[in-house]
C-alpha positions in Angstrom: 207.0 17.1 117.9 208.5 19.1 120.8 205.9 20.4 123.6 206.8 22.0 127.1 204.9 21.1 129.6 204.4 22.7 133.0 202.8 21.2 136.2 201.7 22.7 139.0 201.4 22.5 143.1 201.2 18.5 143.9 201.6 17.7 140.3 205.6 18.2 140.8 205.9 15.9 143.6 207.8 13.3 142.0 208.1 14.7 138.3 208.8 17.8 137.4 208.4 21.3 137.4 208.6 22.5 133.2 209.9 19.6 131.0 210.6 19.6 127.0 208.7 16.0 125.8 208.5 15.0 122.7 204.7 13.6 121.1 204.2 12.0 117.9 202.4 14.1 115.7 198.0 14.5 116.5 198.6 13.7 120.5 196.0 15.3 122.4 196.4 16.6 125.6 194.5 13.7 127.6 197.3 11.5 125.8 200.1 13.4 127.4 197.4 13.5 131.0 197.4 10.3 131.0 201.4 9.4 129.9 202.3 11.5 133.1 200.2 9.5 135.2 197.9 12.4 136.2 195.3 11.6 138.5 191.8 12.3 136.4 190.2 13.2 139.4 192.4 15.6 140.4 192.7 17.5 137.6 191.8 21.4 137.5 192.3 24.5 135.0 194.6 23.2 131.5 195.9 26.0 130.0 197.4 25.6 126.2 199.5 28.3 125.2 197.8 30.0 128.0 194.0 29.2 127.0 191.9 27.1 128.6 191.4 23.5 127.1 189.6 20.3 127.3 191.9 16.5 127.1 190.2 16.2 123.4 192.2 19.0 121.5 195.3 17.8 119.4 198.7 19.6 120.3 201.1 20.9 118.0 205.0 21.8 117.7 206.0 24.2 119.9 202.5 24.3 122.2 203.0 24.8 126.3 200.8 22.8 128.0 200.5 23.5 131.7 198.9 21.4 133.7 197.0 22.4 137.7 196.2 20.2 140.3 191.9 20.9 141.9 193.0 23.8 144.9 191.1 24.4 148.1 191.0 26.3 151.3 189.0 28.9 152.2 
């Protein structure tokens, strides 16, 4: 299955800003987390097709999953 996949701020350095990746069918979204090499620790909002999510849900064809880095400042 096809799924787009956005990352954000820090998340880019090295990768990539929106990509088109293709999944085998029932990959959830810590699957795809942790195929990109995503710090854990790190992590902040997931949005699937603009909703927020946990790493447990299954994706599907056609899903956008975009992925934030934790912010601060003040």
């Amino acid at each position: 299955m096809t799924v787009t996949v956005k990352l954000f701020a820090t998340f880019r350095k090295g990768r990539f800003k929106e990509s088109q990746r293709d999944y085998p069918e029932q990959t959830t979204v810590g699957e795809v987390i942790d195929d990109l090499c995503l710090p854990n620790h790190e992590l902040g909002a997931i949005l699937l097709n603009a909703r927020h999510v946990g790493k447990g849900l299954q994706l599907h064809e056609g899903d956008t999953l975009s992925i934030f880095p934790l912010v601060g400042g003040g």
